[in-house]
C-alpha positions as a Markdown table, in Angstrom:
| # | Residue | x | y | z |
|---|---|---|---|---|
| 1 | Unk | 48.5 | 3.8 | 29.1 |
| 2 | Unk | 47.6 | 4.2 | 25.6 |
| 3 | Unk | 45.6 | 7.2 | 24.8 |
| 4 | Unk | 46.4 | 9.2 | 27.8 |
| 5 | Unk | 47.8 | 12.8 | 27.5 |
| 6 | Unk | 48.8 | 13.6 | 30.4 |
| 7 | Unk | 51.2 | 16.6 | 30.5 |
| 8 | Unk | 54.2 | 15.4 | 28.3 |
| 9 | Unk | 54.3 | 17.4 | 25.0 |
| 10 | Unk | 55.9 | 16.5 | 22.4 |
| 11 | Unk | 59.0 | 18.6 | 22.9 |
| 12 | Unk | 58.8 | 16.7 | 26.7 |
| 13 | Unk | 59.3 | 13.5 | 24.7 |
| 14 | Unk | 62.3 | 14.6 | 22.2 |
| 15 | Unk | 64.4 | 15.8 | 25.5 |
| 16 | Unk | 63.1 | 12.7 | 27.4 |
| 17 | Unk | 64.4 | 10.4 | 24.9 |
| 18 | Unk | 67.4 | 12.1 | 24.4 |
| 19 | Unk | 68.0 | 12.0 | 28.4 |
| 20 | Unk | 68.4 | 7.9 | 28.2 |
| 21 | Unk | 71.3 | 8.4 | 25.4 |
| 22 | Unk | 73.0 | 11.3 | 26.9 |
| 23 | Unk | 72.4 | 9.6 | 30.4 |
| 24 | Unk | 72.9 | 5.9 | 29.9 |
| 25 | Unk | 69.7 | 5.5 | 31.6 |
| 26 | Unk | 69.0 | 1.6 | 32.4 |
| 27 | Unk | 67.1 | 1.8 | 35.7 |
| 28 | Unk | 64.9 | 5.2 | 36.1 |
| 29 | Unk | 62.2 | 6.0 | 39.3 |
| 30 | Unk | 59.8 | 8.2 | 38.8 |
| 31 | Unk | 57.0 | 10.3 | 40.4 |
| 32 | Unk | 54.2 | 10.1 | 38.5 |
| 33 | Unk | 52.9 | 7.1 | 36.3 |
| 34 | Unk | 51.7 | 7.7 | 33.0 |
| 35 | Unk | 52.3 | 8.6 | 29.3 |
| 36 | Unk | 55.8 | 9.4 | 30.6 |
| 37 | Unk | 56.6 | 6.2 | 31.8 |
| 38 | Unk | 55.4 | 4.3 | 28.5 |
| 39 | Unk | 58.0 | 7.3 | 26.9 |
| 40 | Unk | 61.0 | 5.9 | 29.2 |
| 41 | Unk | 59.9 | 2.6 | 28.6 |
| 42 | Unk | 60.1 | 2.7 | 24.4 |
| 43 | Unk | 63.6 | 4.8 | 25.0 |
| 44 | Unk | 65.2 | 1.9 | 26.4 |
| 45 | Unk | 64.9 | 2.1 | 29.9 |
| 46 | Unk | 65.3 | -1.4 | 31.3 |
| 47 | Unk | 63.1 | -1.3 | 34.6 |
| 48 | Unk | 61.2 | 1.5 | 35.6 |
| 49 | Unk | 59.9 | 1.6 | 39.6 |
| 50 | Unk | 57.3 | 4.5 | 39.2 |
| 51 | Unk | 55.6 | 6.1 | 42.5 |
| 52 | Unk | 51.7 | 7.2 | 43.3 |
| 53 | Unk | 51.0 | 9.5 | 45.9 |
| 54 | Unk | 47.4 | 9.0 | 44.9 |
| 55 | Unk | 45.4 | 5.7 | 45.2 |
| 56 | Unk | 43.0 | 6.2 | 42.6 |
| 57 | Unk | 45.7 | 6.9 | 40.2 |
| 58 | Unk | 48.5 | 4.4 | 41.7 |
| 59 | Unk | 45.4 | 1.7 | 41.4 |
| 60 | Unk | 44.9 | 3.1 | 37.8 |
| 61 | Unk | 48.6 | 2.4 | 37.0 |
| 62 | Unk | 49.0 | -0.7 | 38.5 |
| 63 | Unk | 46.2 | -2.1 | 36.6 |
| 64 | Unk | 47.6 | -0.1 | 32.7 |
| 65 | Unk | 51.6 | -1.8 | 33.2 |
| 66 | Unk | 49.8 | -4.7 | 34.9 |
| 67 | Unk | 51.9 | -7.7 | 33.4 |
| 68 | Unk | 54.8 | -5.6 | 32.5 |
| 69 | Unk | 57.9 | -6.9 | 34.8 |
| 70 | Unk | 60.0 | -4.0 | 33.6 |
| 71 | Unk | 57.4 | -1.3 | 35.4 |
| 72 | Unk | 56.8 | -1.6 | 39.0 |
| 73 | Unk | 54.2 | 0.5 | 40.2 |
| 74 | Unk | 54.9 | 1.7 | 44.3 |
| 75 | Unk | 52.7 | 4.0 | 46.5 |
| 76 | Unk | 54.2 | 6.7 | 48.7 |
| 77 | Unk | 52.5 | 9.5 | 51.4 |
| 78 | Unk | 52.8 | 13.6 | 50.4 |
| 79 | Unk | 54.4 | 14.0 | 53.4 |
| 80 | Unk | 57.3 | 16.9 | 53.6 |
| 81 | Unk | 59.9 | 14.3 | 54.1 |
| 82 | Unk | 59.3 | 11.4 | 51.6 |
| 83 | Unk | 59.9 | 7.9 | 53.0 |
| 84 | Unk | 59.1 | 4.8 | 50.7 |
| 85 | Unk | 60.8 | 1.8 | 53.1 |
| 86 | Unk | 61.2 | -0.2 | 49.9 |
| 87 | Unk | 63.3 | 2.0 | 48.4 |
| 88 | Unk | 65.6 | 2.9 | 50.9 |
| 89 | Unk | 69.4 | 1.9 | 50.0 |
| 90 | Unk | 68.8 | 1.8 | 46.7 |
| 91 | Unk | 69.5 | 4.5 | 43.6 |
| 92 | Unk | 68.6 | 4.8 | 40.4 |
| 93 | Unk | 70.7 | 5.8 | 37.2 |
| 94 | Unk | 68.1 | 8.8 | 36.8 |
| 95 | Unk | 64.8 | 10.2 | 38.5 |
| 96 | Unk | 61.7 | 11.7 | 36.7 |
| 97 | Unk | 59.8 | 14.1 | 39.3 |
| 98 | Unk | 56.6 | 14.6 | 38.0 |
| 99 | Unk | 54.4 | 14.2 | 41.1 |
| 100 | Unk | 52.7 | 15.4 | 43.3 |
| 101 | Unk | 51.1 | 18.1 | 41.6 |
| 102 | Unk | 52.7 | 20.7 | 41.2 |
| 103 | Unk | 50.4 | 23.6 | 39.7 |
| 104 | Unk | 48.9 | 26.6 | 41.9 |
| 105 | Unk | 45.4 | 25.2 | 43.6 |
| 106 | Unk | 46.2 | 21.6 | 43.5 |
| 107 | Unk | 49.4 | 21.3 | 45.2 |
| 108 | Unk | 49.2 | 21.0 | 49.4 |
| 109 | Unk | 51.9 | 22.8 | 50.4 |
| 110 | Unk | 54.3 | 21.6 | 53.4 |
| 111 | Unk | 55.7 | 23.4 | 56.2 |
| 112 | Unk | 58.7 | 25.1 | 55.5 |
| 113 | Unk | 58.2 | 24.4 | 51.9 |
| 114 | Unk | 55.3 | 26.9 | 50.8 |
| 115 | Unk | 55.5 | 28.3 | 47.4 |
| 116 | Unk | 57.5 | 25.1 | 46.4 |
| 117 | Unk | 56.0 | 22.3 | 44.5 |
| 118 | Unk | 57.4 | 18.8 | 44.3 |
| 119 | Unk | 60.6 | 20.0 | 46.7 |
| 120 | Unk | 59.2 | 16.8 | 48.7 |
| 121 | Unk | 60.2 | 14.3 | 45.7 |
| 122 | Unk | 62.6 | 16.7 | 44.2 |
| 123 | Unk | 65.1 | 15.9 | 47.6 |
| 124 | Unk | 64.1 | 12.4 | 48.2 |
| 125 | Unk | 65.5 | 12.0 | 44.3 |
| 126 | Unk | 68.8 | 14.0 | 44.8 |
| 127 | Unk | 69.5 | 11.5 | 47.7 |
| 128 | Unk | 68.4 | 8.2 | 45.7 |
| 129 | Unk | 70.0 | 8.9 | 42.1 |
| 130 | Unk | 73.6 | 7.7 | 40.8 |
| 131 | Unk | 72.9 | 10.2 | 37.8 |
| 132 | Unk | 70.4 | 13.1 | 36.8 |
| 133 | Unk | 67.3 | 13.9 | 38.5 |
| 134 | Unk | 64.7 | 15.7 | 35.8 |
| 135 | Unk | 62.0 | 17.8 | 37.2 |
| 136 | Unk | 59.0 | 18.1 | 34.6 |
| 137 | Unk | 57.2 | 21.4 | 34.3 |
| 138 | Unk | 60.5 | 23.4 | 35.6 |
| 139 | Unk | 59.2 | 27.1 | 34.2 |
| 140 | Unk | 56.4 | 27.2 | 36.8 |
| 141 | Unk | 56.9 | 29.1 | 39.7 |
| 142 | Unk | 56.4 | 26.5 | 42.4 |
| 143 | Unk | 59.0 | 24.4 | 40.4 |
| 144 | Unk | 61.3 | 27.1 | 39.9 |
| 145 | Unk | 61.4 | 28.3 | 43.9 |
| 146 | Unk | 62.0 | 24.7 | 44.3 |
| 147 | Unk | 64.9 | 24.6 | 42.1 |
| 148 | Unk | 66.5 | 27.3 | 43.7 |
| 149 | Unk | 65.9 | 26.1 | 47.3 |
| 150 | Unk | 67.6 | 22.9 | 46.3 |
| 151 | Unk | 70.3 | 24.9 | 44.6 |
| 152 | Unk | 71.0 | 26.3 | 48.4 |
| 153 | Unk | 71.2 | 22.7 | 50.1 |
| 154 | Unk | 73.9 | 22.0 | 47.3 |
| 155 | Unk | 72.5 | 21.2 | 44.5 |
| 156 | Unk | 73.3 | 22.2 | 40.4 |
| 157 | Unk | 70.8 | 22.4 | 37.7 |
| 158 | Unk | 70.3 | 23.3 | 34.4 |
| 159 | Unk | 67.4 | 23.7 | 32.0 |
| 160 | Unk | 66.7 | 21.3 | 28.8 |
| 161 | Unk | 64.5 | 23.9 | 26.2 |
| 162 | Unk | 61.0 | 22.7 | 26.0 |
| 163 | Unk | 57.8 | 24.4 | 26.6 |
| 164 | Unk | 57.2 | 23.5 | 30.2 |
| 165 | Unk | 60.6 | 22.9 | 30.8 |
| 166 | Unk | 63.0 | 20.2 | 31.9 |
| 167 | Unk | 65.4 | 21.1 | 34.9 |
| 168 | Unk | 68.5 | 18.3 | 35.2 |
| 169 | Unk | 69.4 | 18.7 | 38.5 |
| 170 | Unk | 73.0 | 17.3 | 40.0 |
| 171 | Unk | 74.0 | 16.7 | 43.4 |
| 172 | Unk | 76.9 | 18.8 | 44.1 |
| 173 | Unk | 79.1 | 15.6 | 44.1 |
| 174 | Unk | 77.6 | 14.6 | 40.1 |
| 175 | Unk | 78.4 | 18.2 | 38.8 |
| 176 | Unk | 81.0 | 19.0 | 35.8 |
């Protein structure tokens, strides 16, 4: 996606890079195609499956990493409980949740999630990652309630310093 923004700063990109070393990341999912997943994909990531809830932007992505047999490009439903059939039985060394949005006024909130954003992705990649999930934007509120409410069901997590903020998050099992 050359040219595109998005919401990766620089400082995203430094700790994003540094993730795959410190990580061994080969095979990464993530929520939310763009800049990030050209990011993973010049880091050394090996094959990238990257998830849209969106069609516009899922038909936007497909077409960008069109040709590219490292990136595959999957759809998936904001639902509360995320189910992508494809995906089921398999994990991934790491998970970049960056989708749906997550920012007051343009998230749809779930039952029994409200105030949370991305807690839909954020436990459907605690229970499909070998390794690290990373939630992007982790100083917001909606991110940070989320963070905590996974902390509850068992989770760990810890902050990488940039200026949106990075949360590493371990299943209980992964912590040391």
């Amino acid at each position: 996606m050359k040219g595109y923004k998005g919401g990766i700063c620089p400082d995203d990109e430094v700790a994003m890079i540094q993730a795959v070393k410190d990580h061994h990341i080969k095979t990464l999912l993530e929520f939310g195609p763009g800049k990030s997943t050209e990011i993973w994909l010049a880091a050394g990531v090996k094959f990238i499956t990257t998830c849209e809830h969106d069609p516009r932007w899922r038909d936007r992505a497909r077409a960008m990493f069109a040709g590219q047999l490292s990136i595959n490009v999957r759809g998936y439903e904001n639902t509360p409980e995320i189910v992508i059939p494809e995906l089921e039985g398999k994990t991934f060394d790491a998970i970049f949740v960056d989708s749906p949005a997550g920012y007051d006024g343009g998230r749809m909130e779930h039952p029994d999630q409200e105030g949370c954003a991305r807690l839909n992705t954020l436990r459907f990649a605690v229970r499909h990652t070998r390794g690290v999930v990373l939630l992007h934007d982790a100083r917001r509120p909606g991110e940070q309630k989320s963070l905590f409410r996974i902390a509850s069901e068992g989770c760990f997590w810890d902050m990488i310093e940039t200026k949106k903020g990075i949360a590493r998050v371990f299943g209980s099992e992964d912590h040391t």
